[in-house]
C-alpha positions as a Python dict, from the first residue, in 0.01 Angstrom:
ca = {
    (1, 'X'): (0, 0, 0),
    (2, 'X'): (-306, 190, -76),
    (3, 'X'): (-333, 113, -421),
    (4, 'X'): (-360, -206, -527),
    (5, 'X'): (-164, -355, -828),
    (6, 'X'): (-390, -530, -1106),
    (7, 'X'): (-288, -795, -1296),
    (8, 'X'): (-238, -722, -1699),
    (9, 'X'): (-376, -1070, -1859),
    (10, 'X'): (-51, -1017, -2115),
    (11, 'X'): (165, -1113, -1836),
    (12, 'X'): (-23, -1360, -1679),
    (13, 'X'): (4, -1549, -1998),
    (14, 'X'): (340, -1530, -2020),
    (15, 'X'): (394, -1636, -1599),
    (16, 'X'): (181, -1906, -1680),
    (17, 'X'): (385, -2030, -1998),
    (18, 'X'): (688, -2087, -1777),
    (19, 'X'): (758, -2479, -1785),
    (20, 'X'): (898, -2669, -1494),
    (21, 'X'): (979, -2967, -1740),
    (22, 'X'): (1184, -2710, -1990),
    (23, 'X'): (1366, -2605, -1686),
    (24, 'X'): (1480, -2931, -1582),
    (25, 'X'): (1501, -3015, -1959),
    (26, 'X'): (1775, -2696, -1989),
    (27, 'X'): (1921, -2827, -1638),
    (28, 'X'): (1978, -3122, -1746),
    (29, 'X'): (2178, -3086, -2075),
    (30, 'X'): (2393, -2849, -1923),
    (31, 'X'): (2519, -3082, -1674),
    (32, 'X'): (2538, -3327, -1939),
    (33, 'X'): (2856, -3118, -2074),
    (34, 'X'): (3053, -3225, -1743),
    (35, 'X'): (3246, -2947, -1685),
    (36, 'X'): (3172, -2576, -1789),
    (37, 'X'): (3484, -2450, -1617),
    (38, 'X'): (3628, -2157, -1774),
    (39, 'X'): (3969, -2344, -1830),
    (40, 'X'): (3802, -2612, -2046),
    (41, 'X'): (3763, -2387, -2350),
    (42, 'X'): (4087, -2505, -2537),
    (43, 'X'): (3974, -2880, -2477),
    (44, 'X'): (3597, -2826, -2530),
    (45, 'X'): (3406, -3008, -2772),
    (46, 'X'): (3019, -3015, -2878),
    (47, 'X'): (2939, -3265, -2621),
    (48, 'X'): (3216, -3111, -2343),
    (49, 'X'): (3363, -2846, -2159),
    (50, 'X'): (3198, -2482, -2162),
    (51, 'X'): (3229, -2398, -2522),
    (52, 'X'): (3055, -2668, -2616),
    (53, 'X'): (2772, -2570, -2357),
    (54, 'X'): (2817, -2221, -2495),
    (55, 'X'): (2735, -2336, -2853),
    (56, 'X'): (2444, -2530, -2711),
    (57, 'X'): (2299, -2187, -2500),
    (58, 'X'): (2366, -2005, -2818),
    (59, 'X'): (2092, -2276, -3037),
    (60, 'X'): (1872, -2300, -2775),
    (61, 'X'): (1862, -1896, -2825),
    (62, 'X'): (1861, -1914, -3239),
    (63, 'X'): (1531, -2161, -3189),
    (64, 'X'): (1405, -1929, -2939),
    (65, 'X'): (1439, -1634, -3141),
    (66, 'X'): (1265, -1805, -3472),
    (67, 'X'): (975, -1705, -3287),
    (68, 'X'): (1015, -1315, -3222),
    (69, 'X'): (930, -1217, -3591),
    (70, 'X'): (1292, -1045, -3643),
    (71, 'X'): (1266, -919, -3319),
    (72, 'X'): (1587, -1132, -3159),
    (73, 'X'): (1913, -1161, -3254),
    (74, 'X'): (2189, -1360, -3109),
    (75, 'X'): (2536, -1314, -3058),
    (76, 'X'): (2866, -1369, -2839),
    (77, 'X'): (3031, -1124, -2645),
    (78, 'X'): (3405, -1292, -2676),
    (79, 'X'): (3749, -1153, -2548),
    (80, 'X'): (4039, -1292, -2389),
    (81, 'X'): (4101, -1245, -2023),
    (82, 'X'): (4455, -1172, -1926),
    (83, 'X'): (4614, -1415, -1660),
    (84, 'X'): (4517, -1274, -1248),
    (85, 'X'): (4712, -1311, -901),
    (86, 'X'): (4451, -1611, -926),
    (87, 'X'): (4487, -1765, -1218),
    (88, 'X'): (4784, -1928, -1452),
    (89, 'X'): (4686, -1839, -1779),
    (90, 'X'): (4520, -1594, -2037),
    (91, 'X'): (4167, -1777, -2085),
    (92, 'X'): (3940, -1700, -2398),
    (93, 'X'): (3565, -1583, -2211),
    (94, 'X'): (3242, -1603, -2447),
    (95, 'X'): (2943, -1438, -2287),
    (96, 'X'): (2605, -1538, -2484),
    (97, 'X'): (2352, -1228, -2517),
    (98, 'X'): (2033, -1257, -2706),
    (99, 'X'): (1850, -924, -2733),
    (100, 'X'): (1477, -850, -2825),
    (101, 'X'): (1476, -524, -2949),
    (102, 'X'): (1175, -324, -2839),
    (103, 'X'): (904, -103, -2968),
    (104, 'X'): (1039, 218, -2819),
    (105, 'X'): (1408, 371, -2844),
    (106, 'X'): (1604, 433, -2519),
    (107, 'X'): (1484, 183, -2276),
    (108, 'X'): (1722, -132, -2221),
    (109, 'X'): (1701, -448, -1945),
    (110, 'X'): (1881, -702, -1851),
    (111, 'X'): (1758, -1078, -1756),
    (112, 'X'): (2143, -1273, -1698),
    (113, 'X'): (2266, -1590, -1543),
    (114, 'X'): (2655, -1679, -1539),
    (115, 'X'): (2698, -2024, -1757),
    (116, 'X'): (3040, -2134, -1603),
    (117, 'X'): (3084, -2334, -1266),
    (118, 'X'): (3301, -2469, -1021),
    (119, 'X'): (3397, -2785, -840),
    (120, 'X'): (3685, -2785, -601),
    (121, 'X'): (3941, -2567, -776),
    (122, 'X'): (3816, -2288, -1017),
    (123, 'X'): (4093, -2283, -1234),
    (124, 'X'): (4088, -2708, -1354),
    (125, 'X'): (3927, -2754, -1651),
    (126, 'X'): (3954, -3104, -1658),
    (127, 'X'): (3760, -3169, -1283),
    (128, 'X'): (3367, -3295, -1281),
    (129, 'X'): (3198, -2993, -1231),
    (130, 'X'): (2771, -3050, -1250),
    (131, 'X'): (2698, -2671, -1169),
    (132, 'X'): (2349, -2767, -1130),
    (133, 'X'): (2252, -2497, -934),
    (134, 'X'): (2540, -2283, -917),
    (135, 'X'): (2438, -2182, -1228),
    (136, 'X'): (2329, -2405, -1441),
    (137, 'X'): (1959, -2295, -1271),
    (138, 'X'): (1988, -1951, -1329),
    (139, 'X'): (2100, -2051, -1739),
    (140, 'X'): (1733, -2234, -1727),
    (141, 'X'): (1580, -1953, -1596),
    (142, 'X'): (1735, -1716, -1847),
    (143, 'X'): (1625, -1916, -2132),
    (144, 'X'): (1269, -2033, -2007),
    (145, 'X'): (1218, -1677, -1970),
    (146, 'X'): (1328, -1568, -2360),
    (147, 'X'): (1102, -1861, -2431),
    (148, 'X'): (822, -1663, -2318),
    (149, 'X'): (880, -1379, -2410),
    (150, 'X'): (1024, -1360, -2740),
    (151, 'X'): (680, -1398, -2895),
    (152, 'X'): (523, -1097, -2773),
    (153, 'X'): (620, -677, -2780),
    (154, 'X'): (782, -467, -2584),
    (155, 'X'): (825, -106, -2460),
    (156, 'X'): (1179, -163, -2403),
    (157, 'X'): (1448, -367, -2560),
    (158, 'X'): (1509, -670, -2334),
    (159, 'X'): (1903, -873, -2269),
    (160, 'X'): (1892, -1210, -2221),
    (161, 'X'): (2253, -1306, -2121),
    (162, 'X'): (2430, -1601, -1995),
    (163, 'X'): (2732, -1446, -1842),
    (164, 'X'): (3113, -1642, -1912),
    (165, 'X'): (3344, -1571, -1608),
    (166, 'X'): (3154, -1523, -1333),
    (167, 'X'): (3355, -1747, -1137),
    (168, 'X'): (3664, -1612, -1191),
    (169, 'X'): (3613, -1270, -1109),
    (170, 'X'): (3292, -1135, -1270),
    (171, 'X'): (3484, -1141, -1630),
    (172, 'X'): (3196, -1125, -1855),
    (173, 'X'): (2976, -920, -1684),
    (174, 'X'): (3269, -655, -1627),
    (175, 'X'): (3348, -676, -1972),
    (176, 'X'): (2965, -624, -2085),
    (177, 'X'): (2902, -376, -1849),
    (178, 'X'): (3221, -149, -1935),
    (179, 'X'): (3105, -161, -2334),
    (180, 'X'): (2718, -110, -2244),
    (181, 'X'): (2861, 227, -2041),
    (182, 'X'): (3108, 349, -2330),
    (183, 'X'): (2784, 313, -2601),
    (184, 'X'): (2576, 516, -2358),
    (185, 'X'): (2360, 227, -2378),
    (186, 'X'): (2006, 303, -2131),
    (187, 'X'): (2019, 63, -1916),
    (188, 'X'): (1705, 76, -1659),
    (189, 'X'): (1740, -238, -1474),
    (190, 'X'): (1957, -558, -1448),
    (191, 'X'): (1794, -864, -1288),
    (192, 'X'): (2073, -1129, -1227),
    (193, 'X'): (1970, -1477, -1103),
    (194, 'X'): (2249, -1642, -967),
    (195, 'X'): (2162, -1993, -761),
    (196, 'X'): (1813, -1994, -747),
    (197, 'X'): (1789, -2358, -798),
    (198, 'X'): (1736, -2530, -445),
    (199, 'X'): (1436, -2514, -191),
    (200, 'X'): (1585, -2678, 118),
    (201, 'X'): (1896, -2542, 274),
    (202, 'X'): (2188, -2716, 450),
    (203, 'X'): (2070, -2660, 767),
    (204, 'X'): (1755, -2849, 674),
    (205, 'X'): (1530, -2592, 629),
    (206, 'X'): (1248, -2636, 353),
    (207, 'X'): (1125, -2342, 171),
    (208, 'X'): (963, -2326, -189),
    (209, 'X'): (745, -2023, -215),
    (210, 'X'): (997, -1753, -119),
    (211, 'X'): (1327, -1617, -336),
    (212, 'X'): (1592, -1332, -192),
    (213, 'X'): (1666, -1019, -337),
    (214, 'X'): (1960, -839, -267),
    (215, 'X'): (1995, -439, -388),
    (216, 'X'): (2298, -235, -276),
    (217, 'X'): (2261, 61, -47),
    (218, 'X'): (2478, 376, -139),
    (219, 'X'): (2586, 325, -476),
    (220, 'X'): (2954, 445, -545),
    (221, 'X'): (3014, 847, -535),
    (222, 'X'): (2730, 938, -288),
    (223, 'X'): (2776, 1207, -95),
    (224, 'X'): (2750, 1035, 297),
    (225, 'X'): (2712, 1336, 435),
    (226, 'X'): (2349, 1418, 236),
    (227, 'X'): (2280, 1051, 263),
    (228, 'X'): (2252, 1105, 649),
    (229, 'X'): (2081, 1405, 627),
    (230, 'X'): (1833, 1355, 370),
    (231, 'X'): (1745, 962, 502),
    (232, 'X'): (1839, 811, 153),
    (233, 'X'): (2060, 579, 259),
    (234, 'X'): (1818, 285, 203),
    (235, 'X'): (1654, 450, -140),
    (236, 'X'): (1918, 377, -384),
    (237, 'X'): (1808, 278, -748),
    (238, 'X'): (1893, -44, -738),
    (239, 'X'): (1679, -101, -398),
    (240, 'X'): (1401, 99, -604),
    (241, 'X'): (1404, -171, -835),
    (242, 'X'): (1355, -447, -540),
    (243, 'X'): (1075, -252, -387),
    (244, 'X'): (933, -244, -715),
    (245, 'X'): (986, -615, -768),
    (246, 'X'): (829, -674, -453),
    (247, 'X'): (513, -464, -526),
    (248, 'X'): (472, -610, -872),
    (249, 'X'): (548, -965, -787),
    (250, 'X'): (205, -1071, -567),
    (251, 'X'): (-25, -1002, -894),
    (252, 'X'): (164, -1265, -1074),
    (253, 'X'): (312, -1550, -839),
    (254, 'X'): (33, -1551, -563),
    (255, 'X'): (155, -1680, -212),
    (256, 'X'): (526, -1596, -313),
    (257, 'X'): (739, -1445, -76),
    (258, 'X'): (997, -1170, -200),
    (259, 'X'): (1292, -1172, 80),
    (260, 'X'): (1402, -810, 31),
    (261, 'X'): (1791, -827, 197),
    (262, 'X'): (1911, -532, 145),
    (263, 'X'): (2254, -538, 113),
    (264, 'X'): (2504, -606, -207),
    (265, 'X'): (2535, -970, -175),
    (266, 'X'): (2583, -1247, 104),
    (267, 'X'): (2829, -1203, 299),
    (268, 'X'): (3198, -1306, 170),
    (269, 'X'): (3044, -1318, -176),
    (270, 'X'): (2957, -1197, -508),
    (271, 'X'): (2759, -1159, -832),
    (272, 'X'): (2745, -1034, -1188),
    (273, 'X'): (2502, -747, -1067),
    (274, 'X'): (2744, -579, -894),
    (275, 'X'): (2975, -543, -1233),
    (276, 'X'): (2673, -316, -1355),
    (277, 'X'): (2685, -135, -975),
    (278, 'X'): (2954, -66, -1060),
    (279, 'X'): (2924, 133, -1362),
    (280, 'X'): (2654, 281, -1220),
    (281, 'X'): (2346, 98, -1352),
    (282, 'X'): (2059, -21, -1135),
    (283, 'X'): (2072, -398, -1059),
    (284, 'X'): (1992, -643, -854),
    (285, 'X'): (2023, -1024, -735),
    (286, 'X'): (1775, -1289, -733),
    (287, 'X'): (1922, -1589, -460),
    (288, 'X'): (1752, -1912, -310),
    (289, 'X'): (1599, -1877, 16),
    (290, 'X'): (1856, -2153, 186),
    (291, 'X'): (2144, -2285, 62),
    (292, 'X'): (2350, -2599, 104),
    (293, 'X'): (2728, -2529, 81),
    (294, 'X'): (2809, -2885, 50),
    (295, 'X'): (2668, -2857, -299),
    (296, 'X'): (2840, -2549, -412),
    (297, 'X'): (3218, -2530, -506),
    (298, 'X'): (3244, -2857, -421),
    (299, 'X'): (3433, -3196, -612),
    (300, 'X'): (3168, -3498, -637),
    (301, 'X'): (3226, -3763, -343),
    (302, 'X'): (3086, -3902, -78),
    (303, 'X'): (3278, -3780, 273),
    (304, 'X'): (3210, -3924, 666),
    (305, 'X'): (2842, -4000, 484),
    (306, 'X'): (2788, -3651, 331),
    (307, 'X'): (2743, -3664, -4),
    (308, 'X'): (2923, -3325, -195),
    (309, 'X'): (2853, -3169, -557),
    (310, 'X'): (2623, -2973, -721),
    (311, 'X'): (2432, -3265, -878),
    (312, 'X'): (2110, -3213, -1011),
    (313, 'X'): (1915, -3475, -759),
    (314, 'X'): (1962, -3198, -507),
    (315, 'X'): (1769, -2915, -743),
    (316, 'X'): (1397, -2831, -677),
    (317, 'X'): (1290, -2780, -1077),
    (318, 'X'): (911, -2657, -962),
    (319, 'X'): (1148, -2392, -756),
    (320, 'X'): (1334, -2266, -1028),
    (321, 'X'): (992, -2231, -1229),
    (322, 'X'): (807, -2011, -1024),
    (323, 'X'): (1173, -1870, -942),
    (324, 'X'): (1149, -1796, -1336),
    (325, 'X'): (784, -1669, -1289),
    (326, 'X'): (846, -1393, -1098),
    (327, 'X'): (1154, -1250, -1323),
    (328, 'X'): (905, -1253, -1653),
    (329, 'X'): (630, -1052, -1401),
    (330, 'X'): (889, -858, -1320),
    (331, 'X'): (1100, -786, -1634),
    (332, 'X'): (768, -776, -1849),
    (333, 'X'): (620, -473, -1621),
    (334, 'X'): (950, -305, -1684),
    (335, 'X'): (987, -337, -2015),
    (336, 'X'): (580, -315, -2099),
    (337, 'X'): (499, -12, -1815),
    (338, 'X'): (662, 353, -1905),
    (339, 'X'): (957, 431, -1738),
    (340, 'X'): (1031, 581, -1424),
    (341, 'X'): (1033, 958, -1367),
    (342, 'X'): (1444, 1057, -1454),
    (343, 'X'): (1451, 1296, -1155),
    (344, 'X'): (1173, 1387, -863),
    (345, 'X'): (1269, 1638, -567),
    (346, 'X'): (1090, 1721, -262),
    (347, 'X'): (1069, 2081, -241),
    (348, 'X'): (1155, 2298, -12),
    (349, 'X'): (1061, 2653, 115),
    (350, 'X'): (1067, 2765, 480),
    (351, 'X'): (909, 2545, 701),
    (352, 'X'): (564, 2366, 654),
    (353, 'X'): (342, 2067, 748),
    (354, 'X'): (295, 1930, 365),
    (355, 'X'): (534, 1789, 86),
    (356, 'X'): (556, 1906, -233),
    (357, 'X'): (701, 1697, -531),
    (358, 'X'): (795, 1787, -891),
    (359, 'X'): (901, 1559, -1133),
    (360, 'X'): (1045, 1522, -1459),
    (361, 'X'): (712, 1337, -1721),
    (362, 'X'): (776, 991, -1857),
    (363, 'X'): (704, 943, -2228),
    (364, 'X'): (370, 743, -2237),
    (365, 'X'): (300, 811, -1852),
    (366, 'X'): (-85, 927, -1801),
    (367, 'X'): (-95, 965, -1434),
    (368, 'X'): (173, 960, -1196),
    (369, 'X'): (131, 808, -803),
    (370, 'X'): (327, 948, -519),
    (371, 'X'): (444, 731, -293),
    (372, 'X'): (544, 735, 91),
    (373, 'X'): (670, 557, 356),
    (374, 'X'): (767, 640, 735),
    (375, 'X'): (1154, 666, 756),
    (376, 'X'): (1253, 330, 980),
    (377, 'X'): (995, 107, 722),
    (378, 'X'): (1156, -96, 423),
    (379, 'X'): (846, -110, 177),
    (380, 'X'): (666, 186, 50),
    (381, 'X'): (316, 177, 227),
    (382, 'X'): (102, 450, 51),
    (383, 'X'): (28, 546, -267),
    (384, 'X'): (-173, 873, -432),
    (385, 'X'): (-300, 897, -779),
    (386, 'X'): (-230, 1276, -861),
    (387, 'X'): (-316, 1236, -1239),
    (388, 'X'): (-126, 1351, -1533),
    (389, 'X'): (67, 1619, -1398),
    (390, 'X'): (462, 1646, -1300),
    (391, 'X'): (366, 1861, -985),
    (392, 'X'): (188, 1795, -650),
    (393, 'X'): (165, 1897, -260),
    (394, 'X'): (18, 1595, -2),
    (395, 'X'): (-76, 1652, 355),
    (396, 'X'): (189, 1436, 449),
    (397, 'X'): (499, 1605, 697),
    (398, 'X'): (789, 1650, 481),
    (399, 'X'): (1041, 1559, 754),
    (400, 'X'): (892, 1249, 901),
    (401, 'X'): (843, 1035, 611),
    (402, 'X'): (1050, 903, 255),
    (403, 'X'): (896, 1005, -81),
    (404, 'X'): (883, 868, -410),
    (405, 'X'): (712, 893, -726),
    (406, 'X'): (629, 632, -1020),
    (407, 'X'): (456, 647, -1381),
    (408, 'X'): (122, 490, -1439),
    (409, 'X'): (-19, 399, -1794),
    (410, 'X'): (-375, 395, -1911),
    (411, 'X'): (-397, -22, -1847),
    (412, 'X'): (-272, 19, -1458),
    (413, 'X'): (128, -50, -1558),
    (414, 'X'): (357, 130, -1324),
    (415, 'X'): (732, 176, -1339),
    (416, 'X'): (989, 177, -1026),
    (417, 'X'): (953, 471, -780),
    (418, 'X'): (1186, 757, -813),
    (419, 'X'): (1351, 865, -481),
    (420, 'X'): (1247, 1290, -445),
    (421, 'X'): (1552, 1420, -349),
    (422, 'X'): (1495, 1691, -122),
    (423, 'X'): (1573, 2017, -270),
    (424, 'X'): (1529, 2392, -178),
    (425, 'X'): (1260, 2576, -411),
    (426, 'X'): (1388, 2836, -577),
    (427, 'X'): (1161, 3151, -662),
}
C-alpha cells in the first residue's frame, strides 16, 4: 500500500490495556458454571447452567459500564425459541448486549461472542460442557474489550453482545439481527469472534501471532450476471471490512498475521455473523489459526489415550489477548474514523485510459484516498490522497484494475473502502 497507516496513541492505549490475566480470569469463571447449554436454563442457578453464567456476563457488564460516565447501558435480549426438527422443546434464549452509545447519531457496531456451548449432544442440559474455547474465549474477548473501551468516546455507538443460541441454530443472533433491521438500526460493521481461544491445532501445528478472518463473497440478491462483468465478486462489504481489518491491524498488533479466507465460514460450519449477512449488514468472523476437533463438541474423557473436551488447559490465554487486541484496533478505528463513503462509482464515458470516481462525502471526512488493486490480487495495494473533494480521475486503466475509495480525518483515521461500482456517466 502506498500510504502508510499511523498509529493514533488513543488506540494504542486502549490495545495495550488488554489483559491476558482478565482473559483467563473471564475464562475461567465461565467454565466454572459447568454447563452453559441452552437446555440448562430451567435448572440453572447462580453458580450453574447458562442463566446463571448469563447473570454473571450481565455484572461483569454493570461493573464495566460504572466506568463509561452514563455512556453504557445493559440489558437482555430474551425470547423463547419454539421447538426445531432438532430439538424437543421450546427453550427460553437470553442474549446479553451492552451498548456504549456514541458521540455521533447514525453509526452502530457490533463486537459479539455466543455464551452457550456444547459437549456431545447439544440439546442435554445436564452433560459437562467446559466451552472453553468454543466460546467461552470469544465471551473473554467481548468483555476485555468493553473493559477498554467503555472509558473513552466514540464516533459511533458500539454493541458489545454475548450471543444465547448460537449452538442451536444461530437463535440469538437471528433474533437480534431481525429487530436491529425492523428499527432501521445503522449498522456499519459486525465483528464476531467465535473460537479464537487456541494456538496449536490438532494436527500439531503451533501458531500464536496469526488469527483468520472469514467475509462472505456475493451477499444475497446480487445480480451474478454484473458480478462477472464488473469483477466484484470478491469486493463485497463484508470483505471490505476484512481488507480494512487487515490494513488497520499492523499499526496496532505488530508481527500479527491477519489470515484473510475469504469465504462465509469453514467448511460444514457456521457463525453468528452470518445471521447479520443475512439481513444484509456487513460482518465478519474472527477464527483461530488451527483448531483441535477433539476439543470442540466433545464429552470430557479420556479415549485410546486422547484426551477429549474443551477444557481450559488446552487454551492459549496470551492468544486470546492479542486475539482481543486486534478487535479494539479494529472496532476503535471504526467507531473513532468517519464512515465510509455510502456509494462510489467508476464512471464511464466512451472509452479511455484513466478512471474516474465520484463519491457520495462522509460527515467529518477531510480528504478522501482512492484506492486500487489489479483484478486477480486480494489486498488493495495503492492508495491516492485526492483531498477533500467527492470527485477524481487517476492515470490508472479503468478495465484492468478494482477501485475503491475510503474517508480520511484530520488525525490520519480512515474508514473501510467503498467498492466504485462501475457506472455509465450521464451528461
Amino acid at each position: 500500500m502506498d500510504a502508510k497507516l499511523l498509529a493514533i496513541p488513543l488506540i494504542v492505549s486502549m490495545v495495550a490495556g488488554v489483559s491476558a490475566d482478565r482473559v483467563r480470569s473471564t475464562d475461567t469463571a465461565l467454565v466454572g458454571f459447568g454447563t452453559r447449554n441452552d437446555f440448562s436454563e430451567t435448572t440453572s442457578t447462580p453458580t450453574s447452567g447458562i442463566f446463571g453464567a448469563r447473570d454473571w456476563i450481565v455484572k461483569q457488564f454493570d461493573a464495566i459500564a460504572a466506568t463509561s460516565g452514563g455512556r453504557m447501558t445493559v440489558r437482555t435480549d430474551d425470547y423463547l425459541q419454539p421447538k426445531t426438527a432438532r430439538t424437543r422443546r421450546d427453550v427460553t434464549e437470553s442474549s446479553v448486549i451492552a451498548t456504549l452509545a456514541g458521540d455521533e447519531p447514525g453509526r452502530t457496531y457490533i463486537i459479539s461472542s455466543h455464551y452457550d456451548d456444547c459437549h456431545g449432544d447439544c440439546t442435554d442440559g445436564t452433560g459437562i460442557a467446559p466451552g472453553a474455547d468454543d466460546n467461552a474465549s470469544g465471551v473473554a474477548a467481548v468483555l476485555e474489550a468493553a473493559r477498554v473501551m467503555a472509558p473513552h468516546h466514540f464516533k459511533g455507538t458500539i454493541l458489545f453482545v454475548c450471543f444465547d443460541g448460537e449452538e442451536l441454530g444461530l437463535w440469538g443472533s437471528a433474533h437480534l439481527a431481525d429487530e436491529l433491521k425492523a428499527e432501521n438500526e445503522p449498522v456499519l460493521a459486525m465483528l464476531n469472534n467465535d473460537v479464537i481461544g487456541n494456538s496449536t491445532g490438532g494436527n500439531g501445528v503451533h501458531e500464536a501471532d496469526a488469527i483468520r478472518v472469514f467475509s462472505e463473497g456475493l451477499p444475497a440478491g446480487v445480480d451474478a450476471k454484473a458480478s462477472n462483468l464488473y469483477g466484484s465478486e470478491n469486493d463485497s462489504p463484508s470483505r471490505e471490512l476484512a481488507r480494512f481489518v487487515g490494513d488497520t491491524v499492523p499499526a496496532y498488533v505488530p508481527h500479527f498475521t491477519i489470515r484473510q479466507i475469504y469465504r462465509a465460514d469453514r467448511n460444514l460450519r457456521g457463525g453468528d455473523q452470518e445471521s447479520f449477512q443475512a439481513d444484509g449488514f456487513t460482518a465478519i468472523r474472527f477464527v483461530e489459526p488451527h483448531e483441535n476437533f477433539v476439543h470442540q463438541h466433545q464429552n470430557v474423557r479420556v479415549e485410546n489415550g486422547i484426551a477429549y473436551g474443551d477444557l481450559p488447559q488446552y487454551v492459549d490465554f496470551g492468544y486470546i489477548a492479542q486475539a482481543t487486541r486486534v478487535n479494539v484496533a479494529a472496532l476503535a478505528t471504526l467507531a473513532l474514523a468517519p464512515a465510509a463513503p455510502v456509494k462510489a462509482n467508476l464512471l464511464l464515458k466512451g472509452l479511455g485510459y484513466d478512471a474516474k470516481l465520484r463519491w457520495t462525502p462522509s460527515a467529518g471526512a477531510t480528504a478522501y484516498e482512492i484506492v486500487w488493486r489489479a483484478t486477480d490480487a486480494s489486498m488493495w495495494q495503492h492508495a491516492k490522497n485526492v483531498g477533500d473533494v467527492t470527485e477524481a480521475t487517476l492515470p490508472v486503466s479503468n478495465d484492468d484494475y478494482i477501485f475503491g475509495v475510503r474517508a480520511l480525518d484530520g488525525a490520519g483515521l480512515r474508514s473501510p473502502a467503498t467498492y466504485a461500482l462501475p457506472a455509465r456517466e450521464r451528461p
